[in-house]
C-alpha positions in Angstrom: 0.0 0.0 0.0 1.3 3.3 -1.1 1.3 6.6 0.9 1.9 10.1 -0.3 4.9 11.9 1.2 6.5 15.2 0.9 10.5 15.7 1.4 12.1 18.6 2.1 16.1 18.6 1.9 18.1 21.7 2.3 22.1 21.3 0.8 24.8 23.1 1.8 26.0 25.3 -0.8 29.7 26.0 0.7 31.0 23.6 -1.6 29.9 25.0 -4.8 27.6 24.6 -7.2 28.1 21.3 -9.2 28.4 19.7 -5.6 24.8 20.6 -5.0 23.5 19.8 -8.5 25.2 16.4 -7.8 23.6 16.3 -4.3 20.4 17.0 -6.3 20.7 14.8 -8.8 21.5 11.7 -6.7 17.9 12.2 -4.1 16.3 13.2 -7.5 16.9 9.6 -8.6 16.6 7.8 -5.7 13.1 9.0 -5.1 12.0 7.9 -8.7 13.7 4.7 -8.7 11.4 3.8 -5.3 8.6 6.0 -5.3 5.8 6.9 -8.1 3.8 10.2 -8.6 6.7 12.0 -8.3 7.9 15.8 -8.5 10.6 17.5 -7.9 10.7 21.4 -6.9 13.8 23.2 -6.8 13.5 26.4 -4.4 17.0 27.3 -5.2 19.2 29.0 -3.1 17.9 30.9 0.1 19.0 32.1 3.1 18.5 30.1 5.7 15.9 31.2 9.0 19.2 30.4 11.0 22.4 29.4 10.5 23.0 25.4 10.5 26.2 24.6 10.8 27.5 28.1 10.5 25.9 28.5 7.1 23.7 31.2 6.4 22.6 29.8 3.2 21.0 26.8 1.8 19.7 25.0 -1.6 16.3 23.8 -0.9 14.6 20.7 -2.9 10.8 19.8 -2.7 9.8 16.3 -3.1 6.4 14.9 -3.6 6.1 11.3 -4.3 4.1 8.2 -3.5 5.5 5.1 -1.6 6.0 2.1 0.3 5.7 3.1 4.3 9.5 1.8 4.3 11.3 4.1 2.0 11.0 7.4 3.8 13.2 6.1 6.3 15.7 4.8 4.0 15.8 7.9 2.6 16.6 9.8 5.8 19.0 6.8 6.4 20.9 7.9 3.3 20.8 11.6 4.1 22.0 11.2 7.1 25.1 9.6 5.8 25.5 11.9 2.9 27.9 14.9 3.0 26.0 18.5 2.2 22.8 17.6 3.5 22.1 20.2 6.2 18.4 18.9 7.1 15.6 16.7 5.8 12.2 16.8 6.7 9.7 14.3 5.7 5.8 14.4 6.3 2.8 12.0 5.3 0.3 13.4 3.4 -3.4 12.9 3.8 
């Protein structure tokens, strides 16, 4: 049974630009290789509401996809892990 979720990561952009389009590029495709329904919104840079990390800036990344129950929390498993992830939120929708 699939449930609809909604992911928001925020990536550090300290290391540059292709870092983050990589950083992009590699949630981008592991939410379509496991979930269906899916879009991607990129906010872009903005300045963040504090700093994380000593980073006053951060390149958000809206995902809206349908999936198992299981994957969300592989894919906080694998943020978590991942360098130039600042924070990840995730949230069921009804």
């Amino acid at each position: 049974m699939a449930n609809n979720y909604e992911t928001m990561l925020v990536f550090s952009v300290a290391d540059g630009e292709e870092k983050v389009q990589a950083l992009v590029e590699k949630f981008k495709s592991l939410i379509e290789a496991n979930g269906t329904e899916v879009a991607v919104d990129e906010w872009g840079k903005r300045r963040l509401a504090y700093p994380i990390n000593y980073q006053p800036e951060g390149y958000y990344m809206l995902a809206t996809y349908a999936s198992e129950p299981s994957f969300p929390l592989e894919l906080e498993r694998v943020a978590n892990i991942t360098e130039g992830v600042l924070r990840l939120m995730t949230v069921k929708k009804a």
